[in-house]
N, CA, C and O atoms as a Maestro MAE file, in Angstrom:
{
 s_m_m2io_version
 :::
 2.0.0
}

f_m_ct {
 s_m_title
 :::
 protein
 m_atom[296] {
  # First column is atom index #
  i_m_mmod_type
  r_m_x_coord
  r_m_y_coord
  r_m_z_coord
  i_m_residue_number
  s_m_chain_name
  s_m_pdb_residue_name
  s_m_pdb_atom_name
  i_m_atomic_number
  :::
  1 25 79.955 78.868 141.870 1 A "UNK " " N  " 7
  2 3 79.207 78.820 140.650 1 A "UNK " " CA " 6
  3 2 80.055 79.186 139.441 1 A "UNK " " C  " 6
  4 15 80.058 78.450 138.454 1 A "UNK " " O  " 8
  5 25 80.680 80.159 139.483 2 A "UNK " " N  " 7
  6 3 81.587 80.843 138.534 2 A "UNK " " CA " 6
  7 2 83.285 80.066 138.713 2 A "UNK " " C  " 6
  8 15 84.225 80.858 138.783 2 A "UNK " " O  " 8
  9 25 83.549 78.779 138.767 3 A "UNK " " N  " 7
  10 3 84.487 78.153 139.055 3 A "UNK " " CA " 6
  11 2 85.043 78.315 137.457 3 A "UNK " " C  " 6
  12 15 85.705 77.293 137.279 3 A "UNK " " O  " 8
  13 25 85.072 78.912 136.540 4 A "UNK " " N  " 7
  14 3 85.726 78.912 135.442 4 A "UNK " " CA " 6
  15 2 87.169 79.699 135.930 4 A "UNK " " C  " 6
  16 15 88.156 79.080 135.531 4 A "UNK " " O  " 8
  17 25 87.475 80.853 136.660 5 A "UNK " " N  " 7
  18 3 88.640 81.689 136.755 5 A "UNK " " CA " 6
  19 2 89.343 82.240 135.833 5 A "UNK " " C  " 6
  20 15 88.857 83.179 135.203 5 A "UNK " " O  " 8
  21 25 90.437 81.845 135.601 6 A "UNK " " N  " 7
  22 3 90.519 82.920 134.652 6 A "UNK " " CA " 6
  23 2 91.224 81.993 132.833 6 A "UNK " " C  " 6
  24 15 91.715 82.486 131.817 6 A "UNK " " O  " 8
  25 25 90.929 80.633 133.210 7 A "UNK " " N  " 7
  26 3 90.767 80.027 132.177 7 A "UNK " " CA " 6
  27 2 89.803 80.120 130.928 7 A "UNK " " C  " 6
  28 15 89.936 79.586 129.827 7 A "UNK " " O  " 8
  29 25 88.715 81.006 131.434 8 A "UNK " " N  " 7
  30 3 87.896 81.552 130.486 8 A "UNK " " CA " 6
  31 2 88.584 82.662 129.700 8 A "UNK " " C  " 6
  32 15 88.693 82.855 128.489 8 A "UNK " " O  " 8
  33 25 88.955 83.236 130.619 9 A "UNK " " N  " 7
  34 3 89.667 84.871 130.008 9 A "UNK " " CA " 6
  35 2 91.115 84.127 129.150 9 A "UNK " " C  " 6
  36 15 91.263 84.682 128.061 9 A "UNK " " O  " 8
  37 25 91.692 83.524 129.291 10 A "UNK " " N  " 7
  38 3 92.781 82.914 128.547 10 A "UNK " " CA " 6
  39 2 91.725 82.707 126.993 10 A "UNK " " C  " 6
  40 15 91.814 83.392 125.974 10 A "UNK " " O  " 8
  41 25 90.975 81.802 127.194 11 A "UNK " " N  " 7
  42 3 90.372 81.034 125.615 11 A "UNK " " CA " 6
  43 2 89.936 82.136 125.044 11 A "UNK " " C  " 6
  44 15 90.081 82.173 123.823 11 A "UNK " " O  " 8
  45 25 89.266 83.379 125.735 12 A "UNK " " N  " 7
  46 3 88.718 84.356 125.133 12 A "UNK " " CA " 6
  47 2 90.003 85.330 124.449 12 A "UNK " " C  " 6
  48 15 89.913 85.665 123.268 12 A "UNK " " O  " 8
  49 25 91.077 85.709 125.200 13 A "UNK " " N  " 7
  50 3 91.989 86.212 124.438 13 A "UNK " " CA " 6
  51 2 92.955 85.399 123.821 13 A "UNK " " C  " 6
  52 15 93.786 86.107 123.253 13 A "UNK " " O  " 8
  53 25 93.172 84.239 123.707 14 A "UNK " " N  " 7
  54 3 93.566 83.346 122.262 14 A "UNK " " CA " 6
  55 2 92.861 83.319 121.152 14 A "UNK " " C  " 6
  56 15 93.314 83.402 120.011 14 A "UNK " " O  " 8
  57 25 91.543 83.182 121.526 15 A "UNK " " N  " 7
  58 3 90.680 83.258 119.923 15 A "UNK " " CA " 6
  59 2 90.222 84.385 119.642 15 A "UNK " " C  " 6
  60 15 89.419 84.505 118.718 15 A "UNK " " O  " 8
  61 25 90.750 85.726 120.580 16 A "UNK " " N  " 7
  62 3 90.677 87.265 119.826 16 A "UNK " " CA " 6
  63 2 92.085 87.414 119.078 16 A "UNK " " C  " 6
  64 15 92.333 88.120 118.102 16 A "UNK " " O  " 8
  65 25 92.968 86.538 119.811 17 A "UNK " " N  " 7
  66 3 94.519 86.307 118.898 17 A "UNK " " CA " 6
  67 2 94.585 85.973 117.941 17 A "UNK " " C  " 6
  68 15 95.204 86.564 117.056 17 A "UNK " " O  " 8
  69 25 93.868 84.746 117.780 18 A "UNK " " N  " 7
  70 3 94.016 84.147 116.128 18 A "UNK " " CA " 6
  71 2 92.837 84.646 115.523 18 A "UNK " " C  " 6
  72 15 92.624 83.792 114.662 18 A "UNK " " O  " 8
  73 25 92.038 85.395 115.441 19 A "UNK " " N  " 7
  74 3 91.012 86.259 114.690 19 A "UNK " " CA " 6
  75 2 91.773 87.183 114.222 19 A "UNK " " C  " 6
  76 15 91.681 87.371 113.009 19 A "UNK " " O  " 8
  77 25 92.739 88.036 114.997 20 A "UNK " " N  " 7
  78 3 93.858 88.888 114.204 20 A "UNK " " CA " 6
  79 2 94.815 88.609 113.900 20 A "UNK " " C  " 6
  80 15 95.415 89.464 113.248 20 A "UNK " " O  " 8
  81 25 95.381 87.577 114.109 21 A "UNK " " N  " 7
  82 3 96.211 86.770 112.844 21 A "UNK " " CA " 6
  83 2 95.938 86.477 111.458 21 A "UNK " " C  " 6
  84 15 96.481 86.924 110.448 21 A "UNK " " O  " 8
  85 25 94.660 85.344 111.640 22 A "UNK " " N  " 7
  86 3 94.324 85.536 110.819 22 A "UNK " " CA " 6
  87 2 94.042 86.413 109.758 22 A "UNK " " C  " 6
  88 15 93.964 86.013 108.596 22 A "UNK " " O  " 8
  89 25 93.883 87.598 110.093 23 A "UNK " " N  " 7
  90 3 93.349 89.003 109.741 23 A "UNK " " CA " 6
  91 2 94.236 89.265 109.082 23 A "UNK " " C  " 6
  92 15 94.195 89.319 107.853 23 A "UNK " " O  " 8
  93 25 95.332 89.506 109.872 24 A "UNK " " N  " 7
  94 3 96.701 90.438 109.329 24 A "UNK " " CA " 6
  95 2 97.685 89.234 108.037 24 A "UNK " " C  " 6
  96 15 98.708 89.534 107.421 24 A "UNK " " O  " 8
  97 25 96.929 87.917 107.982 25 A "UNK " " N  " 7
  98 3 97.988 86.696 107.136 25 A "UNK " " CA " 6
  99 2 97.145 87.198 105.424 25 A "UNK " " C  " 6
  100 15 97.660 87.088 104.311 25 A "UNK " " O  " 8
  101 25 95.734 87.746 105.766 26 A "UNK " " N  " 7
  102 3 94.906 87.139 104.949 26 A "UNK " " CA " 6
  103 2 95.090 88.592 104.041 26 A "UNK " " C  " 6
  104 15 95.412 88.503 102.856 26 A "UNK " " O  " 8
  105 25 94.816 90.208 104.812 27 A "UNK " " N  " 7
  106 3 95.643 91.033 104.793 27 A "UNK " " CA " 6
  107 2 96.820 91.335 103.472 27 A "UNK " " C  " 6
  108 15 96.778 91.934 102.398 27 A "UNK " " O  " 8
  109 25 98.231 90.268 104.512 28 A "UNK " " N  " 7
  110 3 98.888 90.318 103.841 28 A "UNK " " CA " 6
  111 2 99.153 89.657 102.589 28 A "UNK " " C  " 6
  112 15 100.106 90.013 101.896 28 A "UNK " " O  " 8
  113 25 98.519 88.888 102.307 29 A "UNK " " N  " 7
  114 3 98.412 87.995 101.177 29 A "UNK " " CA " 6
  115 2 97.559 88.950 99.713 29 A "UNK " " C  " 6
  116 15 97.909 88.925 98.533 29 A "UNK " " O  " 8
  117 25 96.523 89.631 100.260 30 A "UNK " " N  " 7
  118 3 95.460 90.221 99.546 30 A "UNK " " CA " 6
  119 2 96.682 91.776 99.082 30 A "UNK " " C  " 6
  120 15 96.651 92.238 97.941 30 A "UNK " " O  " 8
  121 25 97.544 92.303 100.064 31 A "UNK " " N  " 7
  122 3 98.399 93.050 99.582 31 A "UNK " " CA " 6
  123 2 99.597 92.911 98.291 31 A "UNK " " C  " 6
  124 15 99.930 93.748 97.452 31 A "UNK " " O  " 8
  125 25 100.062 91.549 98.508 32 A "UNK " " N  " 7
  126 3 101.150 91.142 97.653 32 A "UNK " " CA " 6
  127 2 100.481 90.930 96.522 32 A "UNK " " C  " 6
  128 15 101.225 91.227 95.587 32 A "UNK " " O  " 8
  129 25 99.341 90.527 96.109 33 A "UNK " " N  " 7
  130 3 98.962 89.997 95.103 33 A "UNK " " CA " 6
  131 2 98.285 91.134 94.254 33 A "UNK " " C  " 6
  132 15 98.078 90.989 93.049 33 A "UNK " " O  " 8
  133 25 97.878 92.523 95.099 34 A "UNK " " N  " 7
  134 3 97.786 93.577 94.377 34 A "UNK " " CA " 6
  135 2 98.790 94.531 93.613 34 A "UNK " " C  " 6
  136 15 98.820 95.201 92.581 34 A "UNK " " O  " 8
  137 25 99.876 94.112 95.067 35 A "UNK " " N  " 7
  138 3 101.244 94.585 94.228 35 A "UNK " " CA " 6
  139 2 101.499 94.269 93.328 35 A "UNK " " C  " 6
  140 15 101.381 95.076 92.406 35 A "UNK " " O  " 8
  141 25 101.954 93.041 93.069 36 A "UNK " " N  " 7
  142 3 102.528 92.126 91.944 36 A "UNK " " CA " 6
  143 2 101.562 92.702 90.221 36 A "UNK " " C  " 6
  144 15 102.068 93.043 89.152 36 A "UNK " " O  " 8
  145 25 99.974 92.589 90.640 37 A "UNK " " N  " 7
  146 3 99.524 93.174 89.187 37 A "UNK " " CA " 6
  147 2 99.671 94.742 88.918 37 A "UNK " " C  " 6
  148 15 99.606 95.307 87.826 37 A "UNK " " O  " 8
  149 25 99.882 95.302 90.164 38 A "UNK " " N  " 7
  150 3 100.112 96.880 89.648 38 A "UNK " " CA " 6
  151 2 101.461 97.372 88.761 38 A "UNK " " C  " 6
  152 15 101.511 98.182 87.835 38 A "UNK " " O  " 8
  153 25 102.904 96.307 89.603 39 A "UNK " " N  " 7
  154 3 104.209 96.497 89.133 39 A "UNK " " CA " 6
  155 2 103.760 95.484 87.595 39 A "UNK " " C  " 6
  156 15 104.483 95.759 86.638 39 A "UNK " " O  " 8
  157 25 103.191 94.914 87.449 40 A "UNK " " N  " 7
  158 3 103.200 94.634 85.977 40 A "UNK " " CA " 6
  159 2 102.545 95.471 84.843 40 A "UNK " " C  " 6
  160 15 102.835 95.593 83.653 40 A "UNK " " O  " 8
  161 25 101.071 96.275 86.003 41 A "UNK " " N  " 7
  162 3 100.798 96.937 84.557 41 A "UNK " " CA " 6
  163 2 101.525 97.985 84.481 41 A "UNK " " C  " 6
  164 15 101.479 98.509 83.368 41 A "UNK " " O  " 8
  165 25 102.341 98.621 85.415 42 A "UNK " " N  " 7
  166 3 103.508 99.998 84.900 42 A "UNK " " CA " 6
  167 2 104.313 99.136 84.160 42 A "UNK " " C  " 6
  168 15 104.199 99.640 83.043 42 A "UNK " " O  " 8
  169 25 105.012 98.226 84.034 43 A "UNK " " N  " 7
  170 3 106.102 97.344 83.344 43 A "UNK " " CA " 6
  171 2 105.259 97.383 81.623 43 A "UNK " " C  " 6
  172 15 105.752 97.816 80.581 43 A "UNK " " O  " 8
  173 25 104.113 96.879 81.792 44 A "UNK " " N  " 7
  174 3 103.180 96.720 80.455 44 A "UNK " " CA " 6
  175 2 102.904 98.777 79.707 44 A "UNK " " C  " 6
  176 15 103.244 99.203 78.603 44 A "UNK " " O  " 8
  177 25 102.452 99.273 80.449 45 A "UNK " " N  " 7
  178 3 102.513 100.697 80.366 45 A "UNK " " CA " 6
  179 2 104.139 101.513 79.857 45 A "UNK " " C  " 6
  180 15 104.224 102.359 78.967 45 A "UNK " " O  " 8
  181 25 105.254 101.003 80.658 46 A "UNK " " N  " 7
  182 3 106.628 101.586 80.025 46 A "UNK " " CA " 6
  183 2 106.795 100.798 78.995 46 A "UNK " " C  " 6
  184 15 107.335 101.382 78.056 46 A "UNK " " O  " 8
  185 25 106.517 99.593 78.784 47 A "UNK " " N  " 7
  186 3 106.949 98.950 77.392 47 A "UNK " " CA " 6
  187 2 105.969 99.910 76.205 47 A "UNK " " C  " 6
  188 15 106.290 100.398 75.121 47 A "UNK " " O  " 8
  189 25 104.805 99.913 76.882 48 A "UNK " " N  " 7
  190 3 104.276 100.369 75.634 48 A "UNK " " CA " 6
  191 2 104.819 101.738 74.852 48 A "UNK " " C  " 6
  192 15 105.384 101.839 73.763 48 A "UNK " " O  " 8
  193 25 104.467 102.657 75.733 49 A "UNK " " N  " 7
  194 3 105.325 104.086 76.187 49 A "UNK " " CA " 6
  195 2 106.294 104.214 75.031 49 A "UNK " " C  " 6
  196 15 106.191 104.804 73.955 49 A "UNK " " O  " 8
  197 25 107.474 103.334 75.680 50 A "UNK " " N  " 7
  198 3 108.841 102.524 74.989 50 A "UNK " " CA " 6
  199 2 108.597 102.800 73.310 50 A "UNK " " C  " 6
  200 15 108.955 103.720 72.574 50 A "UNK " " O  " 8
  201 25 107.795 101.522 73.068 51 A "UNK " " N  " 7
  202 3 107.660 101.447 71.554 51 A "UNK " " CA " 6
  203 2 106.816 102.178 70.921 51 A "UNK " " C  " 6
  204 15 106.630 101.937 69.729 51 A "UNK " " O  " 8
  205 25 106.036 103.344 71.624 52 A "UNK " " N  " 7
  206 3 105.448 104.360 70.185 52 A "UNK " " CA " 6
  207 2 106.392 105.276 70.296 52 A "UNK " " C  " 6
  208 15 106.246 106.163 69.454 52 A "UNK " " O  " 8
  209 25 107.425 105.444 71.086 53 A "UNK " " N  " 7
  210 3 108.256 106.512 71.108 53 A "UNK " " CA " 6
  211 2 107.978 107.544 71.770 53 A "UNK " " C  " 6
  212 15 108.334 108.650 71.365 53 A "UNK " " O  " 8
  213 25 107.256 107.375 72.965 54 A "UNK " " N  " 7
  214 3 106.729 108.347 73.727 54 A "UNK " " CA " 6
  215 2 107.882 109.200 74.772 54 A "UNK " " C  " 6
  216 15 108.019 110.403 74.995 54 A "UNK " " O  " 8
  217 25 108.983 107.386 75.532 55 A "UNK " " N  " 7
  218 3 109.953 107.604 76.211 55 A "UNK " " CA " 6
  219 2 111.095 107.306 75.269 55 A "UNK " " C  " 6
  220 15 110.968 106.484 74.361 55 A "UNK " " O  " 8
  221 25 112.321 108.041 75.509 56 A "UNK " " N  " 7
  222 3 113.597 107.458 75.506 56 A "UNK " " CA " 6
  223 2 113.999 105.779 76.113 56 A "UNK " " C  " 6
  224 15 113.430 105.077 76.949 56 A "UNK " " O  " 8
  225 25 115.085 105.576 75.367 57 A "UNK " " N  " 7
  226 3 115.824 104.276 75.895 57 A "UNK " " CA " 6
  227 2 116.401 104.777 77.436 57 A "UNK " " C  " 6
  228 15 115.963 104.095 78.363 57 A "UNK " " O  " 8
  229 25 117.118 105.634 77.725 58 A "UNK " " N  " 7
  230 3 117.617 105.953 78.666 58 A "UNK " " CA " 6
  231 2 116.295 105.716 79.617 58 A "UNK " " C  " 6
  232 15 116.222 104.596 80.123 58 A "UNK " " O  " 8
  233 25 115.252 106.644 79.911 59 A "UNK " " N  " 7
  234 3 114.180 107.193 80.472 59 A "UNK " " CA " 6
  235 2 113.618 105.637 80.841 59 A "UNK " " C  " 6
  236 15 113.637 105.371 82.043 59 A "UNK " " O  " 8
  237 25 113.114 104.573 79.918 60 A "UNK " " N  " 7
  238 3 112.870 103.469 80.140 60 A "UNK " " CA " 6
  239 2 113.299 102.251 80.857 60 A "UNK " " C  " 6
  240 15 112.694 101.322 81.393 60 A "UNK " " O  " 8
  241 25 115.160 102.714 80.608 61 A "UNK " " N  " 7
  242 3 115.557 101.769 81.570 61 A "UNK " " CA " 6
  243 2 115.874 102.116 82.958 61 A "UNK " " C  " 6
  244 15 116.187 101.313 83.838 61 A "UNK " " O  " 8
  245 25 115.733 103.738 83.102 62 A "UNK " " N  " 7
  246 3 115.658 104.201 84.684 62 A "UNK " " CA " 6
  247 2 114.469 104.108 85.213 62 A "UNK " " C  " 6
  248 15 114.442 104.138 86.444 62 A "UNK " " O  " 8
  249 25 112.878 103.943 84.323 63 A "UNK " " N  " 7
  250 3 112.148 103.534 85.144 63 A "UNK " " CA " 6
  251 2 112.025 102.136 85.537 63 A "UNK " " C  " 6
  252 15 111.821 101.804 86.704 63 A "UNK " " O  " 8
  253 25 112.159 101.245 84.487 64 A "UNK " " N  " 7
  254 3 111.929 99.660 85.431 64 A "UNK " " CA " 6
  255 2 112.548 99.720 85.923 64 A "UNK " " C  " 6
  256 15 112.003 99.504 87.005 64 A "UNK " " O  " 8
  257 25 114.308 100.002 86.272 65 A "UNK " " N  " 7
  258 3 114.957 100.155 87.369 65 A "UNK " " CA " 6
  259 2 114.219 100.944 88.559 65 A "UNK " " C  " 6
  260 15 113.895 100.062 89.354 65 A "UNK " " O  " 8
  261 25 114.010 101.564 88.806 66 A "UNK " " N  " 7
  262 3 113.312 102.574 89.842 66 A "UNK " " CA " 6
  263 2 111.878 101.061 90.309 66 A "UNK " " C  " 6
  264 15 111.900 100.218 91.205 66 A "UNK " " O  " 8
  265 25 111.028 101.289 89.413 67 A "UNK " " N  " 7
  266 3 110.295 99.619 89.472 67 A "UNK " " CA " 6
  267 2 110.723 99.111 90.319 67 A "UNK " " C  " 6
  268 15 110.601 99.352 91.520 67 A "UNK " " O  " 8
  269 25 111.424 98.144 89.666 68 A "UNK " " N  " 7
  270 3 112.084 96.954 90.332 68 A "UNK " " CA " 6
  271 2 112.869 96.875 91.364 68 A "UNK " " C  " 6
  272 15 113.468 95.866 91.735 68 A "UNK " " O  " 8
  273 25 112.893 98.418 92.075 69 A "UNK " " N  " 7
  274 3 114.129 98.126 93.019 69 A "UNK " " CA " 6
  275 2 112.540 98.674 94.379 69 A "UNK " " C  " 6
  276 15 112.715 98.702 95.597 69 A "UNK " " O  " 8
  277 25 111.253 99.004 93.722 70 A "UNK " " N  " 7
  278 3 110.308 99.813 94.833 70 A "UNK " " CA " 6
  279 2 110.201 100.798 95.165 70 A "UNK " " C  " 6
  280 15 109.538 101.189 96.126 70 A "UNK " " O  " 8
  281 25 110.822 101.395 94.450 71 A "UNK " " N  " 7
  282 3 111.049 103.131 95.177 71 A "UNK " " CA " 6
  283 2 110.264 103.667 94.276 71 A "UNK " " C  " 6
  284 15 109.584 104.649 94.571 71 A "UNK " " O  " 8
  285 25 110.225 103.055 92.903 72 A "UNK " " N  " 7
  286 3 108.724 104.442 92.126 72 A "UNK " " CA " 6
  287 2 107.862 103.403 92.671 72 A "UNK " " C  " 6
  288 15 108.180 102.219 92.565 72 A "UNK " " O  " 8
  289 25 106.759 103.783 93.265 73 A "UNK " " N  " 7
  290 3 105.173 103.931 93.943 73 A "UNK " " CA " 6
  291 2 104.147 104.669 93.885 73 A "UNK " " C  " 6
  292 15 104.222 105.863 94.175 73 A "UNK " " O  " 8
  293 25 102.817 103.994 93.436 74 A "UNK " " N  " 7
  294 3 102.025 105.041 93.137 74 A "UNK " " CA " 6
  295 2 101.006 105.705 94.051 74 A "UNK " " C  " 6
  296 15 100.344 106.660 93.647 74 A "UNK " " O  " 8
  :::
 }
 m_bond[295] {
  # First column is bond index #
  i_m_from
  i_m_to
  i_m_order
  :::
  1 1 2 1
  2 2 3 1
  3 3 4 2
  4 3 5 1
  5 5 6 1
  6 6 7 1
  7 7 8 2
  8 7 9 1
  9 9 10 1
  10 10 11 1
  11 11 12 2
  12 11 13 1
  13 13 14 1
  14 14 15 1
  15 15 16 2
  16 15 17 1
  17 17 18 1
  18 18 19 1
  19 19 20 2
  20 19 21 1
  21 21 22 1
  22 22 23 1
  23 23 24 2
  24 23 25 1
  25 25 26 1
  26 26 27 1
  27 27 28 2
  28 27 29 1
  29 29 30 1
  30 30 31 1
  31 31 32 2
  32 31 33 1
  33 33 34 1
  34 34 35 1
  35 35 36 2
  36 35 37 1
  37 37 38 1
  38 38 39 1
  39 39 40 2
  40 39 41 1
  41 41 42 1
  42 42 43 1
  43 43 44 2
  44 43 45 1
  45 45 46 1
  46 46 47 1
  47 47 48 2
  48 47 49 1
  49 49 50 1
  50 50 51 1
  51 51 52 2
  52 51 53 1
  53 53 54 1
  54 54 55 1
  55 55 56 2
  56 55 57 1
  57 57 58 1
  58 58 59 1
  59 59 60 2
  60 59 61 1
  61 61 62 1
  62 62 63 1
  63 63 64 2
  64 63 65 1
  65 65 66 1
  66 66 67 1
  67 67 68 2
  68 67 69 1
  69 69 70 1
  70 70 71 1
  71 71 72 2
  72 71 73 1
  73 73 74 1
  74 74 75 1
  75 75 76 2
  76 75 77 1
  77 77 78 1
  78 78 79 1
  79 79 80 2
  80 79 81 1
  81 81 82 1
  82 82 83 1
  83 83 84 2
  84 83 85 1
  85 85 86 1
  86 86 87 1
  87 87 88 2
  88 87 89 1
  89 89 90 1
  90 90 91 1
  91 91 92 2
  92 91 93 1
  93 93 94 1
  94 94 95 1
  95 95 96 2
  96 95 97 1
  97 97 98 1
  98 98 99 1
  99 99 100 2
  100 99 101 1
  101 101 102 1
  102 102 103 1
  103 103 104 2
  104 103 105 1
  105 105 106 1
  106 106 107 1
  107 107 108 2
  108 107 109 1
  109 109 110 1
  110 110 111 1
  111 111 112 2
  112 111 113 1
  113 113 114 1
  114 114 115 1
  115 115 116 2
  116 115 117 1
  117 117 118 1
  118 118 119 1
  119 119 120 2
  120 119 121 1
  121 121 122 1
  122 122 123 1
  123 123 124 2
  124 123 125 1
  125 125 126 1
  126 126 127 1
  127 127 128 2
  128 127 129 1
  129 129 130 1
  130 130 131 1
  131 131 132 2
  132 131 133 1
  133 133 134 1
  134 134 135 1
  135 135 136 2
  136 135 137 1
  137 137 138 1
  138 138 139 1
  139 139 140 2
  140 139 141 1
  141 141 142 1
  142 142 143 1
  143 143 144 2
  144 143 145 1
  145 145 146 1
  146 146 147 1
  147 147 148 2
  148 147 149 1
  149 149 150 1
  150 150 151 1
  151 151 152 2
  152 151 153 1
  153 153 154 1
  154 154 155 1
  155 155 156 2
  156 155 157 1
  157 157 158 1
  158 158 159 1
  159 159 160 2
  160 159 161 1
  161 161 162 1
  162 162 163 1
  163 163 164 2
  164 163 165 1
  165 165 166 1
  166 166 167 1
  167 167 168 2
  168 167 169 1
  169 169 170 1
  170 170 171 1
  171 171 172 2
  172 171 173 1
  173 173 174 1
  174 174 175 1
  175 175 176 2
  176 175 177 1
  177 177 178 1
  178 178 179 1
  179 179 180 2
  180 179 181 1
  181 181 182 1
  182 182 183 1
  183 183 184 2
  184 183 185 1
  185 185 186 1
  186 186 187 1
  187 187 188 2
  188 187 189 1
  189 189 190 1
  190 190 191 1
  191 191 192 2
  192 191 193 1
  193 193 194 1
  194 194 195 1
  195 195 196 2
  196 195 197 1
  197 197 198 1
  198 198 199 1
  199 199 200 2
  200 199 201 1
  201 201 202 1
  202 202 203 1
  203 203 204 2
  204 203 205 1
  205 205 206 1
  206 206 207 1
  207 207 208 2
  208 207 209 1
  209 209 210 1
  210 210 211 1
  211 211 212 2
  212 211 213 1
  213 213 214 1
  214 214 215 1
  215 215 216 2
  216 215 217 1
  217 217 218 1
  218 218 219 1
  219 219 220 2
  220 219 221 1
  221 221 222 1
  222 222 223 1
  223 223 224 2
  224 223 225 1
  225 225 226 1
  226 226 227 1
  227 227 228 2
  228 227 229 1
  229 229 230 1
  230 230 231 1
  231 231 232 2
  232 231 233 1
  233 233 234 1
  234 234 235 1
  235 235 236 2
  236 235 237 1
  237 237 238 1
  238 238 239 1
  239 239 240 2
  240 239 241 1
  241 241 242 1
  242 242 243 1
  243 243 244 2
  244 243 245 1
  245 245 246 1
  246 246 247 1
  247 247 248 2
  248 247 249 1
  249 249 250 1
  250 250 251 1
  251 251 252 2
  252 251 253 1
  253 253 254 1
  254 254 255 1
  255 255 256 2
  256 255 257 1
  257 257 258 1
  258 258 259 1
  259 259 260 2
  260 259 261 1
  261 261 262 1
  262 262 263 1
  263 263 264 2
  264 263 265 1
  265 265 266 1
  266 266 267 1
  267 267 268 2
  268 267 269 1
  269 269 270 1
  270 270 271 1
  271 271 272 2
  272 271 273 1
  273 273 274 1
  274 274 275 1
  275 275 276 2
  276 275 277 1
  277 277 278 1
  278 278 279 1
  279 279 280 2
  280 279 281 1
  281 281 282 1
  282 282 283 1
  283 283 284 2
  284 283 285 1
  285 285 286 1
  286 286 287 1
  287 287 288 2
  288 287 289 1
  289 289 290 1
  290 290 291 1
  291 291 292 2
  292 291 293 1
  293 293 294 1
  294 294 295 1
  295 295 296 2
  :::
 }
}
């Protein structure tokens, strides 16, 4: 009666496979794209900073450096 074997258990753990693929693509996509607007509004935030004279020139260009290389994180 139960002549399926273990071809059932295969389809069942392939499509628990690509349910977490999916997961982890969709995931990662939803991550990068949060990154990307956060490193812009610190970039928008040190410029501003920048021009009322809040930071130094020095101070400004060690933070987008720090930025841009990933290591300042909030």
């Amino acid at each position: 009666m139960l002549g399926h074997g273990f071809g059932m258990a295969y389809v069942s753990f392939f499509g628990v496979l690509v349910i977490v693929l999916l997961g982890v693509v969709v995931a990662l996509f939803w991550r990068a794209a949060g990154r990307s607007r956060s490193d812009d509004d610190a970039q928008r935030i040190l410029e501003e900073r920048f021009a009322r004279g809040e930071i130094g020139e020095d101070e400004y260009r060690r933070s987008v450096e720090l930025l841009r290389s990933g290591r300042l994180r909030r």
